[in-house]
C-alpha positions as CSV (number, residue, x, y, z in Angstrom):
1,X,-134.2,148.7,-202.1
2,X,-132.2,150.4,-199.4
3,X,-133.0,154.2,-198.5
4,X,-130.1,156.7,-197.2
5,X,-130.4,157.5,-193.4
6,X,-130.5,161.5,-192.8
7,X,-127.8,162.0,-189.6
8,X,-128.9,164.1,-186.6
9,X,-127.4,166.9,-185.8
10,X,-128.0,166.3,-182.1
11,X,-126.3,163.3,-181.3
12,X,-124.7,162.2,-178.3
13,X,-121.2,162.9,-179.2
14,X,-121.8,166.3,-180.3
15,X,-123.9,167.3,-177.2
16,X,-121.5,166.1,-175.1
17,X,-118.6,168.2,-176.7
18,X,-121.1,171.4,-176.8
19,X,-122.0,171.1,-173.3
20,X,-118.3,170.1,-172.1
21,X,-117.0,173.1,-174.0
22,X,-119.2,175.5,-172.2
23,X,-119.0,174.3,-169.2
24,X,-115.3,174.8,-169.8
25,X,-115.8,178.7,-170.6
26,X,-118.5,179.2,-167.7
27,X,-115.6,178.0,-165.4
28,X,-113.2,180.4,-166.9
29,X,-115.4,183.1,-167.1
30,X,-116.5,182.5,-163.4
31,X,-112.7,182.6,-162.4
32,X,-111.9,185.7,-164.0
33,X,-115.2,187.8,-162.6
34,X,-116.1,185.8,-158.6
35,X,-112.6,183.8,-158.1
36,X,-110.5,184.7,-154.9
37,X,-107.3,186.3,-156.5
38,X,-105.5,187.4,-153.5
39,X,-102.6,186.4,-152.5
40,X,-101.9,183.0,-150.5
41,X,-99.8,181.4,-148.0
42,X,-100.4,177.8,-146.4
43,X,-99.4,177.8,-142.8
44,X,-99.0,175.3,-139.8
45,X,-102.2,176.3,-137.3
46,X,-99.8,174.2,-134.5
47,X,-97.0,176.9,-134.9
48,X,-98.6,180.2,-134.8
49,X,-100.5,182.1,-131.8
50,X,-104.2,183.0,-132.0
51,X,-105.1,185.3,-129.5
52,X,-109.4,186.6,-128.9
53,X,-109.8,190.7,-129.1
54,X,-111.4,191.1,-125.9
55,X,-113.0,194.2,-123.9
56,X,-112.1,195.1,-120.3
57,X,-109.9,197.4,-118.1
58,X,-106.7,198.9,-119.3
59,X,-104.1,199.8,-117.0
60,X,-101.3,201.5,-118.3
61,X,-98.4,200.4,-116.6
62,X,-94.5,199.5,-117.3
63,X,-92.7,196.4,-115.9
64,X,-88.9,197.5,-115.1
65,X,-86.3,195.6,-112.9
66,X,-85.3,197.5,-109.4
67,X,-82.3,197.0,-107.0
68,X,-82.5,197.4,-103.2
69,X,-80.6,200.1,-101.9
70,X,-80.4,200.8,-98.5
71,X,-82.6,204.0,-97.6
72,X,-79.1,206.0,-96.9
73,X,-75.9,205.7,-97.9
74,X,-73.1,207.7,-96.4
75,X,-69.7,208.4,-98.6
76,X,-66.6,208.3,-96.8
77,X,-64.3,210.8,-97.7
78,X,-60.9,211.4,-96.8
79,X,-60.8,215.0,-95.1
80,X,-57.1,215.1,-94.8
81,X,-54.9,213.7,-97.7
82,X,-52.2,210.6,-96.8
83,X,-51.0,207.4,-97.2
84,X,-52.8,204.6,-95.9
85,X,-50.6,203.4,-92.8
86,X,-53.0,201.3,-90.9
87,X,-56.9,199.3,-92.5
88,X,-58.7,198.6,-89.1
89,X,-62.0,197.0,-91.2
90,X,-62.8,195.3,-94.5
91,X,-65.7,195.7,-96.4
92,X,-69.0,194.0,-95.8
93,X,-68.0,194.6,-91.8
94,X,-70.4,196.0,-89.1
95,X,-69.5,199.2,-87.5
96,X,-70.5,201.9,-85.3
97,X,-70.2,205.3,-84.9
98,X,-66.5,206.2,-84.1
99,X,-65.5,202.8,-85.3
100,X,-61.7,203.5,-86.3
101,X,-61.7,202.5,-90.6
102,X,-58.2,203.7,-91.6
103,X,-55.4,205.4,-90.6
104,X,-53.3,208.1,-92.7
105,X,-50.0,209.8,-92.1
106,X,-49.0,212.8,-93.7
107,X,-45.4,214.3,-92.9
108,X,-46.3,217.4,-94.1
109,X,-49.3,218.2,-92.1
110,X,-47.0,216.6,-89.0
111,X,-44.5,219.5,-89.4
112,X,-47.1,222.5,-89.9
113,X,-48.4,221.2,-86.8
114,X,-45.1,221.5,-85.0
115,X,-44.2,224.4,-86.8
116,X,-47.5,226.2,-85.5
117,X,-46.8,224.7,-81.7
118,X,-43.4,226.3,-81.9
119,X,-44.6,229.8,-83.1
120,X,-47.0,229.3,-80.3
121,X,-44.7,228.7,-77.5
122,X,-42.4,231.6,-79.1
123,X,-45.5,234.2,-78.4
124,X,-46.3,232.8,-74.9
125,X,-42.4,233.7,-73.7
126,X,-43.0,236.8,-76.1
127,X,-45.8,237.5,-74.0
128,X,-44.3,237.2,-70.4
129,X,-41.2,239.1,-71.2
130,X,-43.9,242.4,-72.1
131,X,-45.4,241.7,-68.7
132,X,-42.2,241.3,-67.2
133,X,-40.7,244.7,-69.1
134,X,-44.2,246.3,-67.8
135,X,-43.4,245.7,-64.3
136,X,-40.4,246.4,-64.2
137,X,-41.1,250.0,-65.9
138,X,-43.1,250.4,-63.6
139,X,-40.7,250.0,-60.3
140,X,-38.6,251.9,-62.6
141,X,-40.9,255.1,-62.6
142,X,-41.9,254.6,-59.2
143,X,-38.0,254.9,-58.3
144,X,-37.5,257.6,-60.7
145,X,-40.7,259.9,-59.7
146,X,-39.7,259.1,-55.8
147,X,-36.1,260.4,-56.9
148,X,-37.3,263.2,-58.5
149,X,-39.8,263.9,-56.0
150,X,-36.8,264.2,-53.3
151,X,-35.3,266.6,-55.7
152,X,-38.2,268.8,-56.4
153,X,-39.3,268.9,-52.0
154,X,-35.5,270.7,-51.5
155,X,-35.4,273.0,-54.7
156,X,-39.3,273.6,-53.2
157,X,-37.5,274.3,-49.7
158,X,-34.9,276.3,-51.4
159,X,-37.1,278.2,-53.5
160,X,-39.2,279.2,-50.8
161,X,-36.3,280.2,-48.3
162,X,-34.5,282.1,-51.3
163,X,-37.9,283.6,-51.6
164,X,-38.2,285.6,-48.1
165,X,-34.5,286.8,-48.0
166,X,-35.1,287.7,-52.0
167,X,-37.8,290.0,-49.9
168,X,-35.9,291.0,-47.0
169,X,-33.1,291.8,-49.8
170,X,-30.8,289.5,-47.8
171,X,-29.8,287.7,-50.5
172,X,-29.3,288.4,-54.5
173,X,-31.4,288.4,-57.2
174,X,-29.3,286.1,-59.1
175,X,-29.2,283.3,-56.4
176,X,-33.0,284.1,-56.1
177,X,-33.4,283.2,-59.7
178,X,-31.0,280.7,-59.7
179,X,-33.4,278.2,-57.1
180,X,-36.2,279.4,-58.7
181,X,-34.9,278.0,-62.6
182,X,-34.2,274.9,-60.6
183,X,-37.0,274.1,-59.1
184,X,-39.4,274.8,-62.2
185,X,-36.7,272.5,-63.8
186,X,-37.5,269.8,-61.8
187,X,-40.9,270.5,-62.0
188,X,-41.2,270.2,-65.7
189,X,-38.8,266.9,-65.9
190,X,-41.0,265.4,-63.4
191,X,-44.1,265.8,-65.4
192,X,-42.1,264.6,-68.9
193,X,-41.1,261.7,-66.6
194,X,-44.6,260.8,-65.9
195,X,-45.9,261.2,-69.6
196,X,-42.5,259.3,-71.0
197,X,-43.4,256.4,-68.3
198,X,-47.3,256.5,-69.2
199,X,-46.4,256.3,-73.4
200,X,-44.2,253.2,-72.7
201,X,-46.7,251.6,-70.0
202,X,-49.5,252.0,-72.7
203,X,-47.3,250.9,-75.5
204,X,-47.0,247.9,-73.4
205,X,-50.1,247.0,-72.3
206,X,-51.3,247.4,-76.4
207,X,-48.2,244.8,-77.1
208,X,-49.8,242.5,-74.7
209,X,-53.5,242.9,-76.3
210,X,-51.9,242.2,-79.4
211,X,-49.7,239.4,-78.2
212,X,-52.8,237.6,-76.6
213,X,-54.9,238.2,-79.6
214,X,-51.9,236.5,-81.7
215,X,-52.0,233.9,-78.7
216,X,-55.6,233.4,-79.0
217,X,-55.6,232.7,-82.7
218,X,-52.8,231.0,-82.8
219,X,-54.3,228.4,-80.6
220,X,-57.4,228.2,-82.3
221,X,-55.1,227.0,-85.3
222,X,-53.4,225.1,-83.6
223,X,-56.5,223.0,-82.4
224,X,-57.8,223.2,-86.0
225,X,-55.0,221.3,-87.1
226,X,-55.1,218.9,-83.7
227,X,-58.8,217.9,-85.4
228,X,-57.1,217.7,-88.8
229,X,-54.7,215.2,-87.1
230,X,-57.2,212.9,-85.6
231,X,-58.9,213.1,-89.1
232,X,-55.9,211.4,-90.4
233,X,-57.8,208.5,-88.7
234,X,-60.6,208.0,-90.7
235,X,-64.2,206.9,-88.1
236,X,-67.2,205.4,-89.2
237,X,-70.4,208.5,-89.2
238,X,-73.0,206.2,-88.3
239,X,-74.0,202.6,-87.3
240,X,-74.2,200.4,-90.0
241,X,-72.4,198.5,-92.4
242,X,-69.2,199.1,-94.1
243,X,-70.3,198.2,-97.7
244,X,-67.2,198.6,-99.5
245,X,-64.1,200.8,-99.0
246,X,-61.7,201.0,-102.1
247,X,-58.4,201.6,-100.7
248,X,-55.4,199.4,-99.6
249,X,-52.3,199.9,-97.2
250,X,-49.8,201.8,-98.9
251,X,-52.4,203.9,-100.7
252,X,-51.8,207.5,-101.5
253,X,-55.1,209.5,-100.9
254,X,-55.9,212.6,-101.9
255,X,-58.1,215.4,-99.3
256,X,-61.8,214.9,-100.4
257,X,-61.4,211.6,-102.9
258,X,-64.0,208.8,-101.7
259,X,-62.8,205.5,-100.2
260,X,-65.5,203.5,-99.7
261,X,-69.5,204.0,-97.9
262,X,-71.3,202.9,-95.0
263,X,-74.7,202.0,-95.1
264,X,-77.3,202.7,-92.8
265,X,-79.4,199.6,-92.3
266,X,-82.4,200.9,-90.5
267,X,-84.6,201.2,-93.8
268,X,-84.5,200.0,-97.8
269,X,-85.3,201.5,-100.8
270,X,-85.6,200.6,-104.4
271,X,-83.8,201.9,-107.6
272,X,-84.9,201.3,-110.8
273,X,-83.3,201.9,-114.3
274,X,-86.4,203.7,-116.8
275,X,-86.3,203.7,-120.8
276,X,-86.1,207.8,-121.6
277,X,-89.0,207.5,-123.7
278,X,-91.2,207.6,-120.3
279,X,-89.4,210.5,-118.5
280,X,-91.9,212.8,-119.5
281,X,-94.4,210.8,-117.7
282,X,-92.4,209.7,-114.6
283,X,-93.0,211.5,-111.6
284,X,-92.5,211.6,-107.5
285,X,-95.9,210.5,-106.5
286,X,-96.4,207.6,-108.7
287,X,-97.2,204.5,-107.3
288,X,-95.8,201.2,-108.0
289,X,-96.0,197.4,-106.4
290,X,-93.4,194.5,-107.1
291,X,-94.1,190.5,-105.5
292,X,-91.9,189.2,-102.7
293,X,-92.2,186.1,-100.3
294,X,-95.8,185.7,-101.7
295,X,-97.2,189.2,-100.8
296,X,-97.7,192.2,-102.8
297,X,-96.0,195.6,-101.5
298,X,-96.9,198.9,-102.7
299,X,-94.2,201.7,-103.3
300,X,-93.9,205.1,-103.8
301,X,-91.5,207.2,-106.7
302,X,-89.7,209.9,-104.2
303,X,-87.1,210.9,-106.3
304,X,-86.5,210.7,-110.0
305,X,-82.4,211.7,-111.0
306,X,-83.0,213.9,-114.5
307,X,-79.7,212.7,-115.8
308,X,-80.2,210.0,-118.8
309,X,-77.3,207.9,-119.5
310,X,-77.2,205.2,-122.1
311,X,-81.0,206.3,-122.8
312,X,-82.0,205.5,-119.4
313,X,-82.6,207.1,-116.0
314,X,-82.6,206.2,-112.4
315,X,-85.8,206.7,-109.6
316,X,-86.0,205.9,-106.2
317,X,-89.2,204.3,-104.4
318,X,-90.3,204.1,-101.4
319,X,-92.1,200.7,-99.4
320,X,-95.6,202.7,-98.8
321,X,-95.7,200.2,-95.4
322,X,-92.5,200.0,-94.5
323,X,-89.6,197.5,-96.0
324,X,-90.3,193.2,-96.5
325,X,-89.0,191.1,-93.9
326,X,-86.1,189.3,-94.9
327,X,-85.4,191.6,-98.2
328,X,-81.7,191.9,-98.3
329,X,-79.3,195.2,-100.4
330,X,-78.6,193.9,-104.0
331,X,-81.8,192.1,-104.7
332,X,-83.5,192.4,-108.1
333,X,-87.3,192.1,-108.5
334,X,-89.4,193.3,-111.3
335,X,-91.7,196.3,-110.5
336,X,-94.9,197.2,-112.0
337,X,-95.2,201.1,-112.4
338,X,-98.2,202.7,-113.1
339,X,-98.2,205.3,-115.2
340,X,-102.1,206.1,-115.3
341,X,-105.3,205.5,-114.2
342,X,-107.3,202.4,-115.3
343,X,-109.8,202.4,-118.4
344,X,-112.1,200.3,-120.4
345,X,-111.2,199.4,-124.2
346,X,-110.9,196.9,-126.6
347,X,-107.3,195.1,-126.0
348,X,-105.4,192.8,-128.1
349,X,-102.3,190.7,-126.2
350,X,-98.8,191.5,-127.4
351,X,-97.3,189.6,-129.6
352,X,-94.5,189.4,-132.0
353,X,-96.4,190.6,-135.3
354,X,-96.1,194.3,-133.7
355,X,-92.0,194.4,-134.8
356,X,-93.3,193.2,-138.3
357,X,-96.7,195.3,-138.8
358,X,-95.4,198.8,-136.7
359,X,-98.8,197.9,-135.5
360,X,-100.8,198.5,-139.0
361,X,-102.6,195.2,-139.6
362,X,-102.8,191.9,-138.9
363,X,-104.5,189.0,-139.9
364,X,-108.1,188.1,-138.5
365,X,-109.2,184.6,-138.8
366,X,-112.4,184.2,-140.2
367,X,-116.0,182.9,-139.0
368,X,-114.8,178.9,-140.3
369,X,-111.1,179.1,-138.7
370,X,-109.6,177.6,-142.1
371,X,-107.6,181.0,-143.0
372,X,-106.5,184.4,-141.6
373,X,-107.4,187.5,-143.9
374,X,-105.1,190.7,-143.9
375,X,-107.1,193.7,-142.1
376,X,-105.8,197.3,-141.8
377,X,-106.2,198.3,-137.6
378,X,-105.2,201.1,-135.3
379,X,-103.6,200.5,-132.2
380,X,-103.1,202.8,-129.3
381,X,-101.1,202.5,-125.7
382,X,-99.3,200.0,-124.7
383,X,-98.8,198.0,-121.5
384,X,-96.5,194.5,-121.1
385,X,-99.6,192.5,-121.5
386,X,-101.9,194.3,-124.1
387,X,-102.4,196.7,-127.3
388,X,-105.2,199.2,-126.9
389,X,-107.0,199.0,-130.0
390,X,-108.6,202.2,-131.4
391,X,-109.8,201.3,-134.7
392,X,-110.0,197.7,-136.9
393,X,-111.6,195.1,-134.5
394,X,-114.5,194.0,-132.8
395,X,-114.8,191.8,-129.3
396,X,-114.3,188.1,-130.1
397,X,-112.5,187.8,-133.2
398,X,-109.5,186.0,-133.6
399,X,-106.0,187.5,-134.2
400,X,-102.8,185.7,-135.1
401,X,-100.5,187.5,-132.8
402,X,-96.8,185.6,-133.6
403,X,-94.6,187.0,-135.7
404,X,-95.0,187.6,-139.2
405,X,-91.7,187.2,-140.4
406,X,-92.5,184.3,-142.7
407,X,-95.6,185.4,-144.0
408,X,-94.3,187.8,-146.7
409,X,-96.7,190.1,-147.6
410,X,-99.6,187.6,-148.3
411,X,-103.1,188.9,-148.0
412,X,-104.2,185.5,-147.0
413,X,-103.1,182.4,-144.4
414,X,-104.8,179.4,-145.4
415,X,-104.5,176.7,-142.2
């Protein structure tokens, strides 16, 4: 007789769908509490830069482009305007001093000249004729005192005669009086004579003082505008070479506009052009060193121009040891300026994840190099080579330092 089999409860199948099951809701439950939720991004390790934070010196410094100059440059301006007549030279030509450049003409300044001559030659015949009218005033009082002296000896003789027989009563009162009026008469109208002769000799002698004063001046003017003349001929200043000179025959110049410049060869300089964010830290004094031939030359800033255009401005500098051989004027090198003294920190390279950042984080790679976590930093100065970093990082860790610009905003870069 057959006997009914009691089933298990445990069997096979049902332990297997039990222990499936919870596995099942241990793996959920494991996601939701330990499982990496953050964001994700798979990148190409090939096409991204990985830089190492390292510690050592940081010099602050700014790489900007400079132009040789020559150490002087001398303007050439027209003293005297004109039209150009005559162009001895050409740019880019070597001259010296008194080297004939151009030559102006200038009508106007012709017949002032000539004007003034004749004015001049008018006051030199103005000038004998008083001296002639002087001496011959003079022979003219010398004949009219020696007259009147003639006259006044026989009234004297007259008088005196007249004067006894007045005594001896031999002859009238009236005749007595008579000589006597005359004589005083001619007395008197000699001395008026000799005061009317000394007024015009004086008034004279001041018209000549005045004349040769007007003389004197007049010739000084005149050889004023004799140099203004031979300035109509424009001469190189100094030896060196004519670099450019902007005018053309035919040209009408005005006094005091700027034709061209010489420049002195005997020394160089160098000019740069500086962003306006460093002119508060730019400064004659500052040293500076640029790479030519092979060699390293220091500089010197000696003159920074405080006038920013197109948010730059200019400086000169100085070679510390005197100019490179064979450096010629228009050469461009890149300079290194320093704008501080040298320090220790931590430094990061630059890289294009700064423009995308502002500097804020960036993504570390960690210990196993198979992704790049998002980290919050701090960065400080700046040089063309490294970041300071101030906060964020330690020595030896790994920085993707490309851009970010197709990263989004993922927290994590798997490789």
């Amino acid at each position: 007789m057959d006997r009914q089999l009691k089933k298990k409860f445990w069997n096979k199948r049902r332990i297997f769908l039990i222990g499936g099951g919870g596995a099942v809701v241990l793996l959920i439950l494991w996601s939701f509490i330990f499982a990496d939720r953050r964001s994700k991004l798979n990148v190409e390790k090939d096409k991204i830069t990985i830089s190492a934070v390292t510690k050592g010196t940081y010099d602050e410094y700014i790489v900007v482009t400079a132009v040789v100059h020559p150490l002087k440059t001398i303007r050439l301006d027209a003293i005297e305007g004109g039209y150009v007549a005559y162009k001895f030279l050409e740019g880019g030509s070597m001259v010296k001093r008194g080297d004939s450049i151009l030559r102006l003409e200038n009508q106007r300044l012709m017949m002032d000249f000539v004007n003034r001559e004749t004015e001049m030659y008018r006051l030199i015949n103005e000038l004998q004729n008083t001296r002639l009218r002087l001496r011959q005033d003079r022979f003219a009082l010398e004949k009219t005192l020696s007259d009147l002296d003639y006259q006044v000896d026989q009234a004297k003789d007259l008088f005196d005669r007249n004067n006894k027989l007045f005594k001896d009563k031999v002859v009238a009162e009236q005749e007595y009086l008579k000589t006597k009026r005359d004589y005083e008469r001619l007395v008197r109208q000699r001395e008026i004579e000799v005061k009317s002769q000394d007024y015009q000799i004086d008034n004279s002698k001041t018209q000549i003082i005045q004349l040769e004063g007007t003389i004197a001046r007049t010739q000084r003017n005149l050889q004023l505008m004799k140099e203004n003349l031979s300035n109509l001929v424009v001469r190189a200043p100094v030896d060196g070479q004519l670099s450019s000179i902007n005018v053309e025959v035919g040209t009408s110049i005005l006094a005091g506009q700027n034709i061209g410049q010489i420049d002195d060869l005997d020394g160089f300089k160098m000019r740069a052009e500086i962003d306006e964010h460093y002119i508060s830290r730019v400064f004659g004094g500052l040293k500076a060193g640029f790479e030519f031939n092979g060699k390293n030359h220091d500089m010197t800033i000696t003159k920074v121009y405080p006038e920013v255009k197109n948010g730059r401005f200019e400086v000169d500098m100085n070679f510390s040891n005197g100019a490179p051989e064979g450096i010629r004027r228009g050469q461009s090198s890149p300079i290194r300026l320093e704008l501080g003294k040298s320090s220790e920190a931590l430094l990061l390279p630059v890289g294009g994840f700064f423009s995308d950042t502002g500097g804020n984080w960036v993504y570390v790679v960690d210990q196993g190099g198979k992704r790049a976590v998002k980290r919050n930093i701090t960065l400080g100065r700046k040089n063309p080579v490294y970041f300071e970093v101030l906060e964020g990082l330690k020595p030896g860790e790994q920085v993707i330092t490309s851009s970010y610009e197709n990263f989004g905003n993922k927290e994590v870069l798997e490789f």
